[in-house]
MDAnalysis code that builds the backbone (N, CA, C; Angstrom):
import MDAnalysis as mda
import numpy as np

u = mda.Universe.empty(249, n_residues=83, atom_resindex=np.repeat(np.arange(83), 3), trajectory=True)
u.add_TopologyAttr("name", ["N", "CA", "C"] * 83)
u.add_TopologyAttr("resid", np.arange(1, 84))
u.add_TopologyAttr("resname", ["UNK", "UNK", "UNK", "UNK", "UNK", "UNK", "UNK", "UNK", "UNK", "UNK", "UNK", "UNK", "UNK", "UNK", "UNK", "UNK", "UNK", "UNK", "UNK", "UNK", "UNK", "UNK", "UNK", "UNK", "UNK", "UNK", "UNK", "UNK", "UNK", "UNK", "UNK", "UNK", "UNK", "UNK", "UNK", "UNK", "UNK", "UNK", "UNK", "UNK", "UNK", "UNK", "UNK", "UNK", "UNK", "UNK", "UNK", "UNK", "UNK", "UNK", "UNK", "UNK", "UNK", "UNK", "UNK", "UNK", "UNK", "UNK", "UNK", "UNK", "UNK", "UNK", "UNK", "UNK", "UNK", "UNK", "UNK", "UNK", "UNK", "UNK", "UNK", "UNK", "UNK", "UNK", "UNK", "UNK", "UNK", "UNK", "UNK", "UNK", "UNK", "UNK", "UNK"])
u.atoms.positions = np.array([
    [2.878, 15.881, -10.589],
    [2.491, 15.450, -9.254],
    [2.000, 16.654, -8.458],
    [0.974, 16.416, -7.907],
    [0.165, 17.967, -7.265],
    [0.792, 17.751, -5.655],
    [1.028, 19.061, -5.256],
    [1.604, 19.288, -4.208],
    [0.781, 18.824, -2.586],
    [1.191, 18.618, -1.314],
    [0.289, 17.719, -0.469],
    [0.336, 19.220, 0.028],
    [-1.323, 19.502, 0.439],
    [-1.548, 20.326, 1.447],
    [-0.713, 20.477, 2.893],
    [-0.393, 21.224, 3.589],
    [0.280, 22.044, 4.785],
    [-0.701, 21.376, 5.550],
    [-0.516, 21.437, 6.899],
    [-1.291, 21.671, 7.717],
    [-0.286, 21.378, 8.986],
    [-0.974, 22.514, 9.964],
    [0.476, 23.349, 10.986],
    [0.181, 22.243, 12.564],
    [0.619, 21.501, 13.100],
    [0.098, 21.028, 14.287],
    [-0.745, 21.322, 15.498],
    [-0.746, 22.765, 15.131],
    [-2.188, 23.211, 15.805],
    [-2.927, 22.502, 15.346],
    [-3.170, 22.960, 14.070],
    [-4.728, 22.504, 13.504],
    [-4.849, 21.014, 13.309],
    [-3.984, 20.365, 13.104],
    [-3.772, 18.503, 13.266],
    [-4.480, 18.553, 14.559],
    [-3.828, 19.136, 15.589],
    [-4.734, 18.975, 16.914],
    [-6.131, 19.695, 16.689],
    [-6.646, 20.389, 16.353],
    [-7.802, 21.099, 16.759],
    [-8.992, 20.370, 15.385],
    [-8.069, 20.212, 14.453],
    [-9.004, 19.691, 13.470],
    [-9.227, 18.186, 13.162],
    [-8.263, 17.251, 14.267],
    [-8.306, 16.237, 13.296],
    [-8.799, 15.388, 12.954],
    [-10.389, 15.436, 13.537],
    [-11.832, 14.661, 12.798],
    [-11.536, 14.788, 11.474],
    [-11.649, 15.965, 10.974],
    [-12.012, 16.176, 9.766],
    [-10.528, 15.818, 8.836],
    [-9.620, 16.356, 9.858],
    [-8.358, 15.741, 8.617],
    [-8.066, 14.334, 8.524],
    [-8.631, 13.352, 9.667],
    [-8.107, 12.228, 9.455],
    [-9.519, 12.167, 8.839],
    [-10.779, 12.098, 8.610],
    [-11.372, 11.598, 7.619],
    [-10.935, 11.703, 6.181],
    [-10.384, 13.290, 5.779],
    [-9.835, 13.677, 4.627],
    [-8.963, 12.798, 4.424],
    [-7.860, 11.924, 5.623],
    [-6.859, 11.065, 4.949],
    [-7.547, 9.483, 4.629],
    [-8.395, 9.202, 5.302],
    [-9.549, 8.142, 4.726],
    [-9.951, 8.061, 3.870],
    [-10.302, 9.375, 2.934],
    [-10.522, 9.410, 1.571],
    [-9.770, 9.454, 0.555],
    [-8.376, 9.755, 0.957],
    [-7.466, 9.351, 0.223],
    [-5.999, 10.479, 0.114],
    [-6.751, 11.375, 0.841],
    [-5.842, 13.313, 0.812],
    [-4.766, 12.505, 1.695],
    [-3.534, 13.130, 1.078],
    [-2.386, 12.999, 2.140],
    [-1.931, 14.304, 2.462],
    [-1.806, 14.752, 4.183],
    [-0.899, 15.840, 4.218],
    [0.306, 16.039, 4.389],
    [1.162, 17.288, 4.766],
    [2.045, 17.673, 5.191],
    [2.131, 18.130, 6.386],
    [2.886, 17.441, 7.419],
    [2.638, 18.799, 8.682],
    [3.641, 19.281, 8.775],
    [3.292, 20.576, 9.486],
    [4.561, 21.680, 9.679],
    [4.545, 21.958, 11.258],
    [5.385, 22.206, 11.863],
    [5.357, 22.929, 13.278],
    [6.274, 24.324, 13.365],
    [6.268, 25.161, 13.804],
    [7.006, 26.422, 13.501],
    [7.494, 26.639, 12.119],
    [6.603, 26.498, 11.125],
    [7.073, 26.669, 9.603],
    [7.739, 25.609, 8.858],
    [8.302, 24.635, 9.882],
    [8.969, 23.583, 9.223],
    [8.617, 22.434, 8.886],
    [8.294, 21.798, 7.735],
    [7.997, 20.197, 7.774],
    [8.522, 19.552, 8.843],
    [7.967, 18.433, 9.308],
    [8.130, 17.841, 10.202],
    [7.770, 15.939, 10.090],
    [6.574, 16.334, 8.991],
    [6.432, 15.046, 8.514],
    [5.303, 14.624, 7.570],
    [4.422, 13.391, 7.468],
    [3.318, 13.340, 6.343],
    [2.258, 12.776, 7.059],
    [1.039, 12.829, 6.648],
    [0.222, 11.775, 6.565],
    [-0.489, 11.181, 5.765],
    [-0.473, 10.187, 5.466],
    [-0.313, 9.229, 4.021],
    [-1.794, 8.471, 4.842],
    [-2.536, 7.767, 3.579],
    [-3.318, 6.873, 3.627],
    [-2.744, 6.137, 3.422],
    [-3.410, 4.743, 4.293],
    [-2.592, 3.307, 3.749],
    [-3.129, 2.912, 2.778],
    [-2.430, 1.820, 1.801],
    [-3.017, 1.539, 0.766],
    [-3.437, 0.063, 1.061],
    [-4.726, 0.101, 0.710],
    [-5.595, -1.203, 0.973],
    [-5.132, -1.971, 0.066],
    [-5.631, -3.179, 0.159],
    [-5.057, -4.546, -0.393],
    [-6.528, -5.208, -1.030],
    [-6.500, -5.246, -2.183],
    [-7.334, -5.484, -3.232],
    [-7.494, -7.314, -2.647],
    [-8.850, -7.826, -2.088],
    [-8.588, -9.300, -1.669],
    [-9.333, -9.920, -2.811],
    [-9.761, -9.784, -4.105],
    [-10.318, -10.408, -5.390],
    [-9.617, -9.907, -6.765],
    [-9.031, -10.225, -7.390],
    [-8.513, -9.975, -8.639],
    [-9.312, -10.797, -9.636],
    [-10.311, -9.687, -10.557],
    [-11.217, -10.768, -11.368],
    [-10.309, -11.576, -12.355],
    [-11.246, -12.674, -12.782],
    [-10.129, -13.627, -13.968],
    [-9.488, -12.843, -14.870],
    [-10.314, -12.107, -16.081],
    [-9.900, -11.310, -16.965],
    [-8.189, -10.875, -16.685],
    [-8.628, -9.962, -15.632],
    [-7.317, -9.082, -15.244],
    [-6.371, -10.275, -14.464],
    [-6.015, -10.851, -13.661],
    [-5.712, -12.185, -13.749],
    [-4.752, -12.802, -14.887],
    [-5.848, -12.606, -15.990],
    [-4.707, -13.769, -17.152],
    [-4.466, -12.621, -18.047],
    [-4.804, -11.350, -17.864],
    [-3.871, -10.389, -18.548],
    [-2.287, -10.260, -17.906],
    [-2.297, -10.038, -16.828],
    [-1.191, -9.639, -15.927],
    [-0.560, -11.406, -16.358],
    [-0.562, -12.543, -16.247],
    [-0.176, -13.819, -16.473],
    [0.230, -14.047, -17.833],
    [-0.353, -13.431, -19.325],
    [-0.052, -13.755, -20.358],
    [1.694, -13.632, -20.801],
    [2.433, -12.676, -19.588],
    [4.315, -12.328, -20.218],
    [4.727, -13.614, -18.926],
    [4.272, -14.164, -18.266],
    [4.979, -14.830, -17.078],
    [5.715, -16.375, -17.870],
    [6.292, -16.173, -17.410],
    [6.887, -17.942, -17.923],
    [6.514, -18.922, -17.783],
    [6.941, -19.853, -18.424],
    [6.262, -21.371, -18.423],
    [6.949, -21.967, -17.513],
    [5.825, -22.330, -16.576],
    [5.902, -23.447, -15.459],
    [5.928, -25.053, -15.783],
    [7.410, -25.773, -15.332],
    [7.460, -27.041, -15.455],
    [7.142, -27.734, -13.933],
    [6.098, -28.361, -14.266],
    [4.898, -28.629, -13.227],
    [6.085, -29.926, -12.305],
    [6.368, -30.395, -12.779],
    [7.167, -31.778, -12.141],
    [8.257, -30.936, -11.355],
    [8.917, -29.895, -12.038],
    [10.040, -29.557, -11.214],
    [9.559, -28.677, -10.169],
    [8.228, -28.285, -10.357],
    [7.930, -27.255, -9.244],
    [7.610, -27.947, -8.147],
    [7.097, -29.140, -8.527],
    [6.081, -30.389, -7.226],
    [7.387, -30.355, -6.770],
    [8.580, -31.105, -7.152],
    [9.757, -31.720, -6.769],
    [9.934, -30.479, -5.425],
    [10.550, -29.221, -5.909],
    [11.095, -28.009, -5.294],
    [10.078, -27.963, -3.815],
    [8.463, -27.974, -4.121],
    [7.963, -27.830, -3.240],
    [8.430, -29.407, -2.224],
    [8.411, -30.324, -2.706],
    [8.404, -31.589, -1.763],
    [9.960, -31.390, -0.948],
    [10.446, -30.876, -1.965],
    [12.133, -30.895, -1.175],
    [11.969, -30.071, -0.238],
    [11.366, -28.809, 0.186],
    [11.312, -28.156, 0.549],
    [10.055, -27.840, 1.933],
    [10.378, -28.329, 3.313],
    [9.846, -28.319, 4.331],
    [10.370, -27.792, 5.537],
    [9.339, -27.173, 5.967],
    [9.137, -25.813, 6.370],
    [9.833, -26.073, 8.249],
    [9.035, -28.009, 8.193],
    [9.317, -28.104, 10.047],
    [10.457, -28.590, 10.127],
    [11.207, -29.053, 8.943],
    [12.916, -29.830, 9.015],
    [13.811, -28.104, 9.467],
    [13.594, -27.382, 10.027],
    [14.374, -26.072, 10.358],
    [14.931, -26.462, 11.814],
])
């Protein structure tokens, strides 16, 4: 695992066009204030909204077998505005 770059809260302040683009691309840092960690900055991780078929029924081929009647049943028993 490669180590997250430093970067001191000065330069978070003075630089941070360029570092928050760097965390847009995917760089996460470290900040420090008087030498000390203090905390991170992480990219969020986006959320994939298409999973092609292929990959799909790869990830599906270990999942278990669904008994279709008992699942209808579970869903019908199961309503959301009876709370």
């Amino acid at each position: 695992m490669r180590a997250q770059p430093e970067v001191t809260q000065r330069d978070l302040r003075s630089r941070s066009k360029e570092i928050m683009d760097a965390v847009e691309r995917g760089q996460a840092f470290t900040v420090t204030r008087d030498g000390h960690k203090i905390g991170k900055l992480v990219p969020l991780r986006r959320r994939r909204r298409f999973v092609p078929r292929a990959e799909f029924a790869a990830m599906s081929t270990n999942a278990p077998a669904l008994a279709l009647e008992a699942f209808r049943a579970d869903q019908d028993a199961s309503n959301p505005y009876d709370r």
